[in-house]
N, CA and C atoms as a LAMMPS dump frame, in Angstrom:
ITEM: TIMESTEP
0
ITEM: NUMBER OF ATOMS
261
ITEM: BOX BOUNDS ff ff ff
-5.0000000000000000e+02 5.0000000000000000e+02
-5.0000000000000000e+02 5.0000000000000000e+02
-5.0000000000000000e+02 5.0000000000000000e+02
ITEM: ATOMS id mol type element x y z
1 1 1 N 133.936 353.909 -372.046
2 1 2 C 134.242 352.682 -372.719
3 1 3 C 133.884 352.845 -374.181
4 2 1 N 134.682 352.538 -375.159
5 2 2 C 134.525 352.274 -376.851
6 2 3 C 134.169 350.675 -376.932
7 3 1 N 133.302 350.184 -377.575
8 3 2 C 133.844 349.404 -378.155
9 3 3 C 133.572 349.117 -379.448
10 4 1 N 133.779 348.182 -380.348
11 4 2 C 133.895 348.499 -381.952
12 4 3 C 133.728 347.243 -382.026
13 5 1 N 132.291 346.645 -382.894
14 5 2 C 131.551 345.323 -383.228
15 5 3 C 131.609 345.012 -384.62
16 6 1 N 131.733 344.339 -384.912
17 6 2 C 131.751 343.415 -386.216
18 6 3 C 130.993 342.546 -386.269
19 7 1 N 129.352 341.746 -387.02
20 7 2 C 128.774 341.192 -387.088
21 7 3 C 128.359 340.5 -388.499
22 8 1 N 128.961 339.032 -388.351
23 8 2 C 128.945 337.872 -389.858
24 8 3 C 127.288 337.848 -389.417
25 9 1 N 126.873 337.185 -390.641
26 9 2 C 125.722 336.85 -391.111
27 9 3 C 124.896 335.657 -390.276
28 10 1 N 125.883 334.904 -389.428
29 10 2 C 125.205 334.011 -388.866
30 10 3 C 124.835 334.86 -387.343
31 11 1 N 125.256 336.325 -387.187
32 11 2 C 125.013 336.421 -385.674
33 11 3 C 125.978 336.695 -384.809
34 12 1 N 127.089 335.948 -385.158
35 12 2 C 128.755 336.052 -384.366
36 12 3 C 128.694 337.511 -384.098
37 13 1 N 129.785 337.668 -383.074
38 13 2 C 130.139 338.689 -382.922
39 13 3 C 131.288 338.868 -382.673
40 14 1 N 132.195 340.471 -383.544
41 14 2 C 133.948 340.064 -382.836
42 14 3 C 134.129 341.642 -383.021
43 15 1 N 135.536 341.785 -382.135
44 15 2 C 135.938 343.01 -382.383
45 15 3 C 136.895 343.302 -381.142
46 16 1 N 136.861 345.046 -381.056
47 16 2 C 137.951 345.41 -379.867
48 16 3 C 137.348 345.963 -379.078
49 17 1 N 137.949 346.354 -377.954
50 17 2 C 137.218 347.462 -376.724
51 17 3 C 138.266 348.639 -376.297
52 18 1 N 137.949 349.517 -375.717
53 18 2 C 139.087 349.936 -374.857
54 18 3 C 138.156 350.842 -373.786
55 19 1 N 138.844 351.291 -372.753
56 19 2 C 137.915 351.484 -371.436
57 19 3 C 139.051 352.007 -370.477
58 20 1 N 138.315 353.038 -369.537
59 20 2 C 139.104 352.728 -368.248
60 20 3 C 138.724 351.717 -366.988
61 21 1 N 139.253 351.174 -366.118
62 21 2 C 138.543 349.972 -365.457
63 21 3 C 137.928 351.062 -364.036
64 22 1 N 137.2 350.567 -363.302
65 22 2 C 136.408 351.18 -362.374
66 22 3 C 137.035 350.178 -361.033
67 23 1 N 136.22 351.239 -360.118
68 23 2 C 136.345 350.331 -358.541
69 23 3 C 135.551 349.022 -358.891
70 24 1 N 134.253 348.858 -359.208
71 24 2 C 133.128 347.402 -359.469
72 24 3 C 133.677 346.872 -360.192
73 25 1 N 134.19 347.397 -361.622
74 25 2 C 134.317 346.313 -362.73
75 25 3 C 135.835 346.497 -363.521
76 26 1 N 136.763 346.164 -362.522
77 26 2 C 137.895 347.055 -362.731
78 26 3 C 139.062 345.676 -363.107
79 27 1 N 139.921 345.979 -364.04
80 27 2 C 140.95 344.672 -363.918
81 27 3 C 142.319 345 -363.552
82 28 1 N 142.305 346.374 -363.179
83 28 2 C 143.598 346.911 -362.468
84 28 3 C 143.991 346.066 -361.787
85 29 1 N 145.752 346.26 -361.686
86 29 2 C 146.637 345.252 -360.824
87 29 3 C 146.439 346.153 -359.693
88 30 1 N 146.635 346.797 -358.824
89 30 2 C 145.861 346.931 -357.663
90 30 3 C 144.87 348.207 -357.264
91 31 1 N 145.494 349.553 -357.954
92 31 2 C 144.761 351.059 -357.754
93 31 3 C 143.991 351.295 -359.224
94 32 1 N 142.798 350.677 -358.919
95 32 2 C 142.008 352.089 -360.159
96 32 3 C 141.965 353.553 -360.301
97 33 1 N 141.937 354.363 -361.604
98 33 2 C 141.344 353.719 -362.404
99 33 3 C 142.602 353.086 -363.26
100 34 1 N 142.535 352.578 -364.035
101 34 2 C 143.696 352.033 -365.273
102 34 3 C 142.938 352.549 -366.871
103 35 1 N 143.992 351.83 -367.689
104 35 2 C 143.369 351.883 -369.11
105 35 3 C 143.405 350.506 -369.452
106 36 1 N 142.479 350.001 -369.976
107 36 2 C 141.825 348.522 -370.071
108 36 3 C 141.545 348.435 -371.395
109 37 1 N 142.308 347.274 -372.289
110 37 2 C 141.531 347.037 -373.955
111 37 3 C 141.643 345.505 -374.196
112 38 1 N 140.991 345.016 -374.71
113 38 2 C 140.92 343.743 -375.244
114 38 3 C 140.424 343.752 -376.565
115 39 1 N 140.113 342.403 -376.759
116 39 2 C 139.016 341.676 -377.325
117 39 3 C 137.722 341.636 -377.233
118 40 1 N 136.783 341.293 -378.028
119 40 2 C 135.329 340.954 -377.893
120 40 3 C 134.746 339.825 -378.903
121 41 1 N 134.746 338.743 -378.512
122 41 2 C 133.35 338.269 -379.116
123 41 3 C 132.469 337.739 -378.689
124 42 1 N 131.578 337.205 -379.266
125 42 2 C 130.048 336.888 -378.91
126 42 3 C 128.916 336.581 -380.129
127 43 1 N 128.031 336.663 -379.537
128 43 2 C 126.582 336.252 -380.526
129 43 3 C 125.324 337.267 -380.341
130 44 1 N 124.647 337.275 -381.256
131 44 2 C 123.383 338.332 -381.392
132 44 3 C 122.804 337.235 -381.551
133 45 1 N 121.658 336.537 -380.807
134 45 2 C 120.596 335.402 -380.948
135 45 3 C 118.832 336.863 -381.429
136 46 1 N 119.15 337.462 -381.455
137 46 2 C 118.355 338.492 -381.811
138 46 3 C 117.19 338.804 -380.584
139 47 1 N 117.159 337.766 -379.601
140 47 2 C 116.704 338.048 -378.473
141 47 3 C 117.378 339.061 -377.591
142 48 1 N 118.643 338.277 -377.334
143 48 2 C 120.013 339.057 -376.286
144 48 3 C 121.087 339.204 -377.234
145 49 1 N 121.565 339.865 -376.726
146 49 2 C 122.932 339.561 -377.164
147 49 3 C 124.318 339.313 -376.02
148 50 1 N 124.902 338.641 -376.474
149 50 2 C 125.825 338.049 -375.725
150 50 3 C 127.551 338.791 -375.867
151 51 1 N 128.552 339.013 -375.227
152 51 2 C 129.766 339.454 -375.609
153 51 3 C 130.9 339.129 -374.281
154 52 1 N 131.912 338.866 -374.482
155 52 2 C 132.881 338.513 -373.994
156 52 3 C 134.088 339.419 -374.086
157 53 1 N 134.14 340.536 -373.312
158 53 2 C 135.034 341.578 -373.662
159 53 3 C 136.451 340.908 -372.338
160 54 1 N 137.625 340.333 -373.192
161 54 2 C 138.92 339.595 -372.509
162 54 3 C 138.966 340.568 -371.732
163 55 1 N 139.123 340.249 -370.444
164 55 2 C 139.932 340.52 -369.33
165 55 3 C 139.453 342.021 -368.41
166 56 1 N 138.222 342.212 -369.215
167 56 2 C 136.964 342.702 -368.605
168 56 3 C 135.717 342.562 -368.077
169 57 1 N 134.806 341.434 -368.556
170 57 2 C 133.745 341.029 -367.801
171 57 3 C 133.242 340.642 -369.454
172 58 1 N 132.111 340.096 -369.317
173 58 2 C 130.76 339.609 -369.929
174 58 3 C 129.752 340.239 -370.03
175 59 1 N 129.217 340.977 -371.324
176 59 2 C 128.104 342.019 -371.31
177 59 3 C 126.986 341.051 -371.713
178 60 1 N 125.109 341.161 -371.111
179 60 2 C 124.473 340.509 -371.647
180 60 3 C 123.21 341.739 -372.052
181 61 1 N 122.891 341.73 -373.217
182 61 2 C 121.406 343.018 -372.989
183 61 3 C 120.815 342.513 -374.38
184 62 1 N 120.118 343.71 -374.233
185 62 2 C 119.208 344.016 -375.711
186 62 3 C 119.636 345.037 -376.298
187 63 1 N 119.156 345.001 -378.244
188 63 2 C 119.109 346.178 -378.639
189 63 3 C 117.807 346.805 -378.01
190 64 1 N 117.872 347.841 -377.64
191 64 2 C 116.775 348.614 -377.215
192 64 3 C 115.915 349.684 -378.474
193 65 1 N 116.793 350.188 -378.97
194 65 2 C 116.663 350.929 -380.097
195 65 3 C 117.528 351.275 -380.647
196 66 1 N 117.434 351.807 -382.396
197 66 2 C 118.471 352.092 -382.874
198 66 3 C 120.28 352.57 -382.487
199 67 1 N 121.651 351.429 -382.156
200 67 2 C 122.514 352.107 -381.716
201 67 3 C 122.443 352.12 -380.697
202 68 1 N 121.389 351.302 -379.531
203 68 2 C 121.652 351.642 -378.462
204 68 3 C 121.366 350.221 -377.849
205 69 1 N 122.314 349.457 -377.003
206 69 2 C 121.992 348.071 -376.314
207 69 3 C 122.175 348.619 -374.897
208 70 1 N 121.345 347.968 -374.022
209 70 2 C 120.994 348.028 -372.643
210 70 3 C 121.211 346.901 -372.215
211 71 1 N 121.727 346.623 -371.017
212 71 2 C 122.014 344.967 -370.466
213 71 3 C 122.945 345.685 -369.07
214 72 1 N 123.946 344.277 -368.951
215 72 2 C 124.694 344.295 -367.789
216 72 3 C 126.096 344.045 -368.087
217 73 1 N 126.926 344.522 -366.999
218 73 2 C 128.322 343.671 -367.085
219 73 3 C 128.966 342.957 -365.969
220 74 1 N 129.532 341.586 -366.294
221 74 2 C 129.024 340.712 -365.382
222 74 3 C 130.747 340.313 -365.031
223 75 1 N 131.248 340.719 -364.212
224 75 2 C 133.191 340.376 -363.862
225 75 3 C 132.985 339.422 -362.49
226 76 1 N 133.479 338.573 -362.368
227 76 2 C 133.559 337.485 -360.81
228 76 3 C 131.762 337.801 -360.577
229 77 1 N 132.017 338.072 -359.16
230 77 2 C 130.65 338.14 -358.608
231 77 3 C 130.245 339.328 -358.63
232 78 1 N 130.738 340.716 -359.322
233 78 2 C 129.957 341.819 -359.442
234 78 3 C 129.286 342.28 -361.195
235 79 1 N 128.42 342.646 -360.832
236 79 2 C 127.022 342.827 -361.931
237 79 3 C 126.679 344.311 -362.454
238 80 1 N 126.928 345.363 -362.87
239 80 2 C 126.549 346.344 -363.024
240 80 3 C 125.762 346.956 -364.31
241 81 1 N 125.377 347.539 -364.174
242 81 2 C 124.331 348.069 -365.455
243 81 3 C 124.927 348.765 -366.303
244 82 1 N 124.692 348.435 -367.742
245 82 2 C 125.45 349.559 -368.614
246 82 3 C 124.889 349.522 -369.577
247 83 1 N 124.771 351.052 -370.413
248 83 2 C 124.439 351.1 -371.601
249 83 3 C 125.392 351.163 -372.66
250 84 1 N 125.353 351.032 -373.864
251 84 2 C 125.957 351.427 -374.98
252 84 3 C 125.17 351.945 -375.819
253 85 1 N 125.709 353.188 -376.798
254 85 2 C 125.563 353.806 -377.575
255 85 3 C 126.401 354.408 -379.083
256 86 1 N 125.394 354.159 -380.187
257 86 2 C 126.461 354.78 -381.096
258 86 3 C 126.894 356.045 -381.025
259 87 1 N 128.322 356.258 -381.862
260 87 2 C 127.78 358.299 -381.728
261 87 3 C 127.354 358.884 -382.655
């Protein structure tokens, strides 16, 4: 998964994604895997951060350290763990 963040001064968050979709967190019309891209936005409350990647799921985590947020991704009723990283 890529995705590419943009962050205004109040916190917002916006941008694009692109991904392949999985068996758990997948938005394929019926056989995974597919190629999956949207949208993203959201908010950095500097606690969590919040993101809304269209037609993929809902990421919630922390920065953990430099370039790197830790959290979850959250599609219907499945939940999985994911990291992100810069390169």
């Amino acid at each position: 998964m890529s995705v590419t963040l943009t962050q205004a001064a109040d916190g917002s968050l916006t941008g694009t994604y692109t991904a392949i979709g999985t068996a758990s967190l997948q938005s394929c019309p019926v056989n995974p895997p597919c190629a999956i891209s949207g949208t993203v936005s959201g908010v950095n409350t500097v606690l969590q951060i919040f993101f809304i990647m269209k037609d993929a799921g809902t990421f919630t985590g922390q920065v953990i350290a430099t370039g790197t947020m830790k959290g979850a991704m959250q599609q219907i009723n499945t939940i999985e763990p994911v990291q992100f990283t810069r390169p």
